[in-house]
N, C-alpha and C positions, 0 to 999 in steps of 0.2 A: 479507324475503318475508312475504308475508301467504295465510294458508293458512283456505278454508272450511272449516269444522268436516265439513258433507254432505259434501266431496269428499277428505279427507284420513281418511279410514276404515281404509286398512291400517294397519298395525300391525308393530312390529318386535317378536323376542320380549320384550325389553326393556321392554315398552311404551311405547316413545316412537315419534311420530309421523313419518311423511319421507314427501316427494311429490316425482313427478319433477314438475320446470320446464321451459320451452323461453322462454328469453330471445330474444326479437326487436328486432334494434337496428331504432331508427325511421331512415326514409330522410330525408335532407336535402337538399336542392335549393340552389343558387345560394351557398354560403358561402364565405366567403374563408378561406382556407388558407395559411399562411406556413411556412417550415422552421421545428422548433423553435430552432435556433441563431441566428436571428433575434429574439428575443423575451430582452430584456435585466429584469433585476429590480436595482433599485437604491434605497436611501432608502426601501420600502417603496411603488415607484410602479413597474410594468408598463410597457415600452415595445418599439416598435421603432423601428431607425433607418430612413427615410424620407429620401427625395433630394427635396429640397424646393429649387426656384430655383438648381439645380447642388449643394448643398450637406447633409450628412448631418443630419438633425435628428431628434431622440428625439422621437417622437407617442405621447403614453400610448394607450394598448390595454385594452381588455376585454375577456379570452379566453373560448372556449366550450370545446369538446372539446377533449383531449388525445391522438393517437394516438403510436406511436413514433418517428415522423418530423416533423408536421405537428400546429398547433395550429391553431382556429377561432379568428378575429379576429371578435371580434364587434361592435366599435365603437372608431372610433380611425383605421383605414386607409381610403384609397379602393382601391377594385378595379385604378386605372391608378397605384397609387402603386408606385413601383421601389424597393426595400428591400436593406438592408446586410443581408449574412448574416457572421456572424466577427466578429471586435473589430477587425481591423485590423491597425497597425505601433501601436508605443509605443515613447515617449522610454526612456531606462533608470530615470526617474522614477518612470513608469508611465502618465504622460500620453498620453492618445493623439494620433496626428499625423493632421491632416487631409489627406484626398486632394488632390494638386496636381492632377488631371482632374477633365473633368465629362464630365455625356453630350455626343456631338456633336462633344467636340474630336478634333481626327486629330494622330495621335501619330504617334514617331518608334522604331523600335524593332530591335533585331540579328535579322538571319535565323534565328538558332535560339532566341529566347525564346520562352519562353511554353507552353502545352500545348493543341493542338487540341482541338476538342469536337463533339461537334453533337447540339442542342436542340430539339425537333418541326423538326426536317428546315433548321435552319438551324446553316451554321458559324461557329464562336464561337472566339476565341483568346482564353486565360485565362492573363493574367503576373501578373506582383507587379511593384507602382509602381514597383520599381526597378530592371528591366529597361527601361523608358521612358528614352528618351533625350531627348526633346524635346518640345514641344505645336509643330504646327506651326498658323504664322497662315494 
């Protein structure tokens, strides 16, 4: 903090200086906004993973703000880009396994998998790949 000498006049008995502040966060329009758990750091390079042609692919990232939930993507994503949030499944390696779906495929799956949802007023059903029983053609 930077304090004008004219305006920082009180005085503690102590005699040292202190001014109230009033911090105003600036407003920002149009940013892209990813979940933090999306946003991988590896090798000393920023990424997220990115569903690119069916397929997950690390797009290095340039972050802006940090809030609790939510990072600013500042360069790296498109706005219509669908993004991995979690690591995924892993070999006992530590490898990670790539998703057998993609968007679009219609799958096969047991009457009670999975866990309902619904997201600005659409229904979503959320399993884990291996409750999938089938890709159907």
């Amino acid at each position: 903090m930077t304090c004008d000498a004219r305006r920082c006049h009180a005085r503690r008995r102590d005699n040292r200086a202190f001014a109230r502040v009033e911090i105003l966060p600036r407003a920002k329009s149009e940013v892209l906004l990813v979940p933090r758990d999306a946003v991988r750091r590896e090798d000393g390079r920023t990424t997220v993973l990115a569903v690119r042609d069916g397929r997950a692919v690390a797009v290095p990232v340039s972050l802006g703000d940090v809030s609790e939930e939510t990072v600013e993507v500042v360069h790296g994503l498109r706005v219509d880009d669908e993004i991995v949030v979690g690591e995924g499944a892993r070999k006992d390696s530590g490898e990670l396994i790539a998703p057998s779906v993609k968007k679009g495929d219609r799958i096969l799956f047991g009457k009670w998998s999975g866990t309902e949802v619904k997201i600005d007023g659409k229904e979503l059903l959320i399993m884990k790949e291996s409750d999938i029983m089938g890709i159907i053609d």
